[in-house]
Every structure is written in structure tokens, then in C-alpha cells.
C-alpha positions as CSV (number, residue, x, y, z in Angstrom):
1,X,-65.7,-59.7,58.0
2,X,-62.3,-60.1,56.1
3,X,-63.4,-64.2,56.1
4,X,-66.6,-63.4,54.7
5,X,-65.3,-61.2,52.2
6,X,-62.5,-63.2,50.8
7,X,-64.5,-66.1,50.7
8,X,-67.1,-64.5,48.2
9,X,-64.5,-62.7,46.6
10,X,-63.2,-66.3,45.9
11,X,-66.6,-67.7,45.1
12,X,-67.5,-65.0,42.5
13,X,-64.3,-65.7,40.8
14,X,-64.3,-69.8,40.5
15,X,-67.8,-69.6,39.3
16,X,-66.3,-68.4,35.9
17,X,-64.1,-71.5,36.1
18,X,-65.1,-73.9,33.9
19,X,-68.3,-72.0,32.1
20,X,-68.4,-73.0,28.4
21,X,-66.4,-70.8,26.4
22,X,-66.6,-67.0,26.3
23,X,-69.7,-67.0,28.2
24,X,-67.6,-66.6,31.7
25,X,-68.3,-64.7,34.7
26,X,-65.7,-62.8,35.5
27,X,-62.7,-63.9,33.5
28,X,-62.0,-63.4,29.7
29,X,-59.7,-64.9,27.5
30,X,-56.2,-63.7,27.2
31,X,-56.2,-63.4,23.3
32,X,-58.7,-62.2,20.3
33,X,-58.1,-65.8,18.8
34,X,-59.1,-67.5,22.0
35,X,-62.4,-65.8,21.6
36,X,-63.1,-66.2,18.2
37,X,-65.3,-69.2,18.5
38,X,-69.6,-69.0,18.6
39,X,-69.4,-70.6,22.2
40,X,-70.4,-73.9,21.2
41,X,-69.0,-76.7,23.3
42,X,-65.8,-78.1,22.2
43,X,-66.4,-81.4,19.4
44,X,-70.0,-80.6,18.2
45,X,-71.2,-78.0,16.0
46,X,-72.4,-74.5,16.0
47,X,-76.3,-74.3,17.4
48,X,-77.1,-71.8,14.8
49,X,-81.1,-71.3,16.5
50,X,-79.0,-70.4,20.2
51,X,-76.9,-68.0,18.4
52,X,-79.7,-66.2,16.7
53,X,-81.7,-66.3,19.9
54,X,-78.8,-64.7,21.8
55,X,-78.0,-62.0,19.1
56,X,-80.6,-61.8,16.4
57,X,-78.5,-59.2,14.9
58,X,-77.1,-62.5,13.1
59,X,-79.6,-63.9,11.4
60,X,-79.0,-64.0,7.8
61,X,-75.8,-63.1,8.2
62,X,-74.1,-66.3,10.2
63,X,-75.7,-69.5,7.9
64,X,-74.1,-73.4,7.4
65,X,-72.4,-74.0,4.3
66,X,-75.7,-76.4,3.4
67,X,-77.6,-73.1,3.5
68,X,-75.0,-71.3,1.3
69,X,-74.5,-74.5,-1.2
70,X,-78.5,-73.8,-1.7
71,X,-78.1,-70.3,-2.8
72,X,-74.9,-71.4,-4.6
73,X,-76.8,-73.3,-6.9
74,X,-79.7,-71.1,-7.5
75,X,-77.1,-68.6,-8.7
76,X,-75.3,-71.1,-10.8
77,X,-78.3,-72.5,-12.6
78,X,-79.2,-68.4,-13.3
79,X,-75.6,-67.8,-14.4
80,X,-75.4,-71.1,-16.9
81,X,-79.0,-69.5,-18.1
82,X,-77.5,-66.7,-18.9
83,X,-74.5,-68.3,-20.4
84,X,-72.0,-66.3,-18.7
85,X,-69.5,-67.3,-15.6
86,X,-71.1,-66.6,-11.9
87,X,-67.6,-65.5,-10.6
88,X,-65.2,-63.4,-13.1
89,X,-61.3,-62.9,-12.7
90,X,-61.2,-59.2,-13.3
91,X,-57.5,-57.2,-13.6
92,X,-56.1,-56.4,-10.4
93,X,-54.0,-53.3,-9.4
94,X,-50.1,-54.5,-9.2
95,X,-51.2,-57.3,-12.1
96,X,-48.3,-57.7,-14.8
97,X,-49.9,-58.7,-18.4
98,X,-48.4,-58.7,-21.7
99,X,-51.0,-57.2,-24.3
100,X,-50.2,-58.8,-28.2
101,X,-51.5,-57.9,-31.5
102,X,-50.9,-60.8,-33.9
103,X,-48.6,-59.5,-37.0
104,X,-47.9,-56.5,-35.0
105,X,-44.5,-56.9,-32.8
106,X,-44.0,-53.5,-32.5
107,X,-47.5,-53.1,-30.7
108,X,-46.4,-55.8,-28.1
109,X,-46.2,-54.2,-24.8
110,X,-45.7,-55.6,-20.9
111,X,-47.3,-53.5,-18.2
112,X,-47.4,-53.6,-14.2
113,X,-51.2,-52.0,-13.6
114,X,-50.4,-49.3,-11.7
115,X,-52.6,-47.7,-8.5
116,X,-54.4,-45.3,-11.4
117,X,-55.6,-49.2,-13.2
118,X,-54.7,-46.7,-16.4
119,X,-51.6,-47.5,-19.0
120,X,-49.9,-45.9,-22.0
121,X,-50.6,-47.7,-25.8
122,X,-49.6,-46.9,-28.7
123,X,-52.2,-45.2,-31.1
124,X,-54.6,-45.1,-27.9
125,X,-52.9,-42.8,-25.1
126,X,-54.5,-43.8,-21.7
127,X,-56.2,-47.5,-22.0
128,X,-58.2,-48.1,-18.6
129,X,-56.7,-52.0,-17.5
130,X,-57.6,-52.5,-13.9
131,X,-61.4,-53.9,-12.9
132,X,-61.7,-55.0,-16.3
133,X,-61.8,-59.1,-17.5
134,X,-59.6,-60.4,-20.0
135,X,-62.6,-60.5,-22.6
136,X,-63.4,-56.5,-21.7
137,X,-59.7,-55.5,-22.6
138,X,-59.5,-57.6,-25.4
139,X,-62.8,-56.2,-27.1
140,X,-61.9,-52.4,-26.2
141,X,-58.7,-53.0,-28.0
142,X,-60.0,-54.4,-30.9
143,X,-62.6,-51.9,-31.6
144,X,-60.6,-49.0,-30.5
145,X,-57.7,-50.2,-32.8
146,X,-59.6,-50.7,-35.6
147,X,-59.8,-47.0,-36.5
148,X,-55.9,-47.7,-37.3
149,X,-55.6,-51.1,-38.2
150,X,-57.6,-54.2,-40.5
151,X,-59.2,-56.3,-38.1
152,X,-57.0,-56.2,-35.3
153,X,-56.4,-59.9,-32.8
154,X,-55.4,-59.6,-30.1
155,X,-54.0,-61.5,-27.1
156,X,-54.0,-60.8,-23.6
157,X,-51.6,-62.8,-21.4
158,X,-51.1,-62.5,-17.4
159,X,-47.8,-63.2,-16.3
160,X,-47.7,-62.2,-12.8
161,X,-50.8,-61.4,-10.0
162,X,-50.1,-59.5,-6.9
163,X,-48.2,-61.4,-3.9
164,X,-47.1,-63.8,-6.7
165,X,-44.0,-62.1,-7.4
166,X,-41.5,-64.9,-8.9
167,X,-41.8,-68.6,-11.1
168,X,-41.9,-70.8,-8.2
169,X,-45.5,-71.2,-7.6
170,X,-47.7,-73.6,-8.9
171,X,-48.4,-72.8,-13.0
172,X,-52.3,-72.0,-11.8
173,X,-50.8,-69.1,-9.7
174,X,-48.8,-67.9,-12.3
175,X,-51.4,-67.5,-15.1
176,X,-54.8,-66.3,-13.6
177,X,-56.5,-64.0,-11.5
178,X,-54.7,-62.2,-8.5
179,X,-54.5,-62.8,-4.8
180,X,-58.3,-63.2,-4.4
181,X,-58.6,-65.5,-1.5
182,X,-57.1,-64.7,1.4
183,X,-56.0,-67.5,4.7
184,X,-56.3,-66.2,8.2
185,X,-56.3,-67.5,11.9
186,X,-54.2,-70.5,13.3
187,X,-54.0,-72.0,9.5
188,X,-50.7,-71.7,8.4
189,X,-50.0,-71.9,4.3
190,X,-47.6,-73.4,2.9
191,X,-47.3,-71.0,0.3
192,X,-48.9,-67.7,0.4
193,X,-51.9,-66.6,2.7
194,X,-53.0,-64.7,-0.7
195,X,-53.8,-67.2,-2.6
196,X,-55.3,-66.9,-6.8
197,X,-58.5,-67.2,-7.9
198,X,-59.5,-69.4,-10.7
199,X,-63.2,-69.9,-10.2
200,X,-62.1,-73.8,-9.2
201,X,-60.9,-72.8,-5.2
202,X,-63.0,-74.8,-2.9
203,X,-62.9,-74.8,0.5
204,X,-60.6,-78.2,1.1
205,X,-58.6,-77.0,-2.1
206,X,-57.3,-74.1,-0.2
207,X,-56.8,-75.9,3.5
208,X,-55.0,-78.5,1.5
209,X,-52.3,-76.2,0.6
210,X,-52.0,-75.3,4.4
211,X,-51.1,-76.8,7.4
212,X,-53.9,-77.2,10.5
213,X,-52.8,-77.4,13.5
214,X,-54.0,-79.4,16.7
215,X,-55.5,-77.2,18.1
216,X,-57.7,-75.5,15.1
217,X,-61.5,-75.4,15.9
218,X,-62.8,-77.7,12.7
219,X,-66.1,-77.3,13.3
220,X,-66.3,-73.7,12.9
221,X,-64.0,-72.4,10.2
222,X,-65.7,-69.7,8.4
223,X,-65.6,-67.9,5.3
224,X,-66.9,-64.4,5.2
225,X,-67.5,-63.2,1.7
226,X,-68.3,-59.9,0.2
227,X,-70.1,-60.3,-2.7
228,X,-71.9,-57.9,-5.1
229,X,-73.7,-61.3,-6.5
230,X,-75.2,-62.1,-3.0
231,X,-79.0,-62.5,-2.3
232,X,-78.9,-60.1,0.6
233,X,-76.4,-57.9,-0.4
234,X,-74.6,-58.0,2.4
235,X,-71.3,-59.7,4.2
236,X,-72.3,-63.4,5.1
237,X,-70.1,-65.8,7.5
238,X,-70.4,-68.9,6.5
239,X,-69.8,-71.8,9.0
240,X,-68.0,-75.6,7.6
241,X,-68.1,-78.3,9.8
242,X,-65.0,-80.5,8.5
243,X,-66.1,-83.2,11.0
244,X,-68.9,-83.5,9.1
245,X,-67.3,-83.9,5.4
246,X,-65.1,-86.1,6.8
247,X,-66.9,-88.3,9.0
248,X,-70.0,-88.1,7.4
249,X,-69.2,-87.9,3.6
250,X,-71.3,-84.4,4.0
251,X,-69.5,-83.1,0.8
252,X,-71.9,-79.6,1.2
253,X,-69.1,-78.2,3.9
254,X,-66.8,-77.9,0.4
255,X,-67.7,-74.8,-0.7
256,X,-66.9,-73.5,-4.0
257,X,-65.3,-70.0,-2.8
258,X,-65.4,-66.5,-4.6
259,X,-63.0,-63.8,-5.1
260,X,-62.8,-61.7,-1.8
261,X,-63.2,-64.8,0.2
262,X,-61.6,-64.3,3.7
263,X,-60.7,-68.1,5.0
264,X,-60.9,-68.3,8.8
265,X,-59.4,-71.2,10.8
266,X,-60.8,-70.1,14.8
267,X,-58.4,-71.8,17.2
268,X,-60.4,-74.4,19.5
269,X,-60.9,-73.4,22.6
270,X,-62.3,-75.9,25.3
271,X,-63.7,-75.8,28.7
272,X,-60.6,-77.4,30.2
273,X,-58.8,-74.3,28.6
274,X,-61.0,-71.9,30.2
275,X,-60.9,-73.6,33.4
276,X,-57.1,-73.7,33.7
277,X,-56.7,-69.8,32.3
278,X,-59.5,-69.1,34.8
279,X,-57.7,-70.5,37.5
280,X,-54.5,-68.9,36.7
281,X,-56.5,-65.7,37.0
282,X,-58.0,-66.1,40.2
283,X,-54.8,-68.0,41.3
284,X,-52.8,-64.3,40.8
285,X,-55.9,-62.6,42.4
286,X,-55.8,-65.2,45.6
287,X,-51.9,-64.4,45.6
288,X,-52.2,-60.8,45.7
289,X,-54.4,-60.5,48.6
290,X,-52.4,-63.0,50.3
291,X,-49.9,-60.3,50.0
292,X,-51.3,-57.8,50.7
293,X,-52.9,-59.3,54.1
294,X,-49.1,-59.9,54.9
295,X,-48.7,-56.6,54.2
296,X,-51.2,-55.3,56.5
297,X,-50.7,-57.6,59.3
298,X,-46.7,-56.9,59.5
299,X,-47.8,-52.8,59.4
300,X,-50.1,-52.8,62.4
301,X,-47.0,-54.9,64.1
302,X,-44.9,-52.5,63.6
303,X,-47.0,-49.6,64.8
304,X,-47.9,-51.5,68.1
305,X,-44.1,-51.5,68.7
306,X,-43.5,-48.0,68.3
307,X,-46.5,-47.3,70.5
């Protein structure tokens, strides 16, 4: 009876080893990271149809970048007809900006926005900053300080975004929008995870100012946005294949990316990994009840003696 049961004991726990990944048996992976992958075998790309058939929760809301770069461009041609920008850099909270009136140097003032987004001016009290664009500020200056003075111009500068705090970065860090896009999972930047938007990020623009390292799943790095301007109104991932850009010119896997953007480099994670954290597993399970049969074995000695 012990044989029988050790033996399937044994048996239900190898036949997790070596399942593809995160769809084992008995065994799980040690860390979130490890498990951040769709499942997809290690060197080909996501099966988008598999995933929506096993959680249709997803569809529409896990799409290729070729999907996304279709939309993209629908929204672009309505945004160009409309003759404004698809993606605005709009004040952030912690965002240090020097407000100018020409011929006026006594109405030149530098402000951090503080957590209210509201500041003091002269003439005008409270002036609302945060959430605004640089062309909103600038127009509610000029037509509220035109009660007081003869067509007023006026300049808005930014000096400093949030996470930026010091000259050293790049000069497109130091003059536009704030920390917008942010780099997350085994990428490591080279600057700042935060990283400024400037309506020209692209996918490859941002992973070419970090480092990836061996072990980084390319086929699946993601980029889950939150987007007012979105068709569906909702959060998207969006999955970039880089072995595709790269080894098939597929440029689409570039995407342009928005403010909010969340970057996500998964870490690859392989069958051969499973199989050997799998075995470590069961190898501590085997060595337990090894144990504990010792255990047993040298008890029941020891009562016969003292019978």
C-alpha cells in the first residue's frame, strides 16, 4: 500500500513536469514574473484565437499591435480632420513652469504645480494650472489679463516635469510633458522608468533607452493603455512581437504610444524552466517523505525494543 501510494504520489507530481508554461498540474511558478506570460510556447507568438477561447473575458481587450496600428490610424486621420493633435501634453501635478508676459517683468513668475493644480498670480488670485495644455493656460491668461492690461502675450515655458528633477537628462525630457510613460518588468532603463511624453515615443524609442536582458520574453511585451480616446473605452493590452519587426521588417509592432502608457517587458519563461523548477519541487516533496519514512521506520524500532 505505501508502494502504491508513493508511486502515484510521484506520478501526479512529474506529470506537471514539463507542461507548457503556466498550464501545469500541480506545480506553479515561484514568482509573479515567471507567470506573466499568455502560455504560448517559448520562440513563437501569442495564439490570440486559443487565448480568447480559454478566457473570452479577453476579447477586445488583449489585440496585436497590427490590430491597434488599424485603430491608430482611424483616429489619426479623424484628429488631422479636425486639425487638432490625437494625444495632448496636459500640466502635470509636481510640473515646474515659468509663466511670462512680454514687457511685463514684474508679472514673470516660476511655479511647482502643487497637489491642489491651483497657483497664486498677480491681478488674478487662484489660476487653475494642472490638467490644462500649454495653449489652455496661455489663452485663460490672456483673456483674463486683459481686463488689466493692452493686449497681453504671453509665454508659457516648462522647465522641469515630475521624476525629472535635475539638467542631466536629455533636452526632450527637460522641456515637455511629464513622466507619461512608464517601463516595467525585467527591462531595465537607463535613465528613468518614468519616462516624458512628446507625442513622438514609440515603442522601440523607449526600449532603446533601456537595456533587455537574455532572458526577456520579445514576443510578448505589452503595453496596456488607458485612454479616454479609445474605441471601446476601456483598458487594452496590446501585444509586440519584436521578432517580428526585426526579422520580418513588420514595422506595425512600433507603436506610436500615448500618455499613460504602461511598458511591459514579461520575462521568458520556457518549458525547460518549468521542467527543472518542477523537479526541484517534487525533488523536496520525494525528500521529505524519504524522511519521514526514516522517521517512521526508526520509531516502530524503537518501540519493538522496549517491548
Amino acid at each position: 500500500m505505501k508502494t502504491w501510494t508513493s508511486t502515484a504520489v510521484i506520478g501526479l507530481l512529474l506529470a506537471g513536469c514539463g507542461t507548457a508554461p503556466n498550464q501545469r498540474v500541480v506545480t506553479r511558478t515561484s514568482t509573479y514574473m515567471k507567470a506573466m506570460t499568455f502560455g504560448s510556447a517559448v520562440g513563437y507568438p501569442v495564439d490570440f484565437a486559443e487565448l480568447e477561447r480559454r478566457y473570452p473575458e479577453l476579447k477586445g481587450i488583449v489585440i496585436s499591435a497590427p490590430q491597434w496600428v488599424e485603430e491608430y490610424e482611424k483616429l489619426r486621420k479623424e484628429a488631422d480632420e479636425r486639425g487638432t493633435p490625437l494625444y495632448e501634453y496636459r500640466i502635470p501635478f509636481g510640473a515646474n513652469l515659468t509663466i511670462e508676459v512680454t514687457g511685463e517683468k514684474d508679472l514673470t513668475r516660476t511655479y511647482t504645480v502643487p497637489p491642489s493644480g491651483f497657483v497664486h498670480y498677480p491681478y488674478l488670485s487662484k489660476l487653475k494650472v494642472a490638467g490644462l495644455t500649454i495653449d489652455e493656460l496661455k489663452d485663460q491668461l490672456q483673456r483674463d489679463l486683459a481686463v488689466y492690461l493692452k493686449k497681453p502675450e504671453v509665454l508659457i515655458h516648462i522647465n522641469v516635469t515630475p521624476y525629472q528633477p535635475n539638467q542631466l537628462q536629455p533636452f526632450y525630457q527637460q522641456t515637455f510633458g511629464g513622466a507619461d510613460i512608464i517601463l516595467m518588468g525585467v527591462a531595465q532603463s537607463r535613465f528613468f522608468s518614468n519616462i516624458a511624453f512628446t507625442g513622438k515615443e514609440t515603442l522601440l524609442g523607449v526600449l532603446g533607452n533601456a537595456v533587455l536582458p537574455d532572458n526577456a520574453e520579445w514576443r510578448q511585451i505589452r503595453v496596456i493603455r488607458r485612454d479616454s480616446k479609445d474605441p471601446l473605452r476601456k483598458s487594452r493590452v496590446i501585444i509586440c512581437d519584436l521578432w517580428d519587426y526585426f526579422a520580418k521588417a513588420d514595422v506595425r509592432q512600433d507603436i506610436p504610444l500615448a500618455p499613460g502608457d504602461v511598458v511591459f517587458v514579461p520575462q521568458r519563461w520556457s518549458v525547460d524552466d518549468q521542467f527543472w523548477e518542477d523537479w526541484s519541487y517534487v525533488k523536496n516533496i520525494l525528500d521529505n517523505v524519504t524522511y519521514l519514512g526514516t522517521f517512521r521506520d526508526s520509531i516502530k524500532a524503537g518501540g519493538s525494543l522496549r517491548n
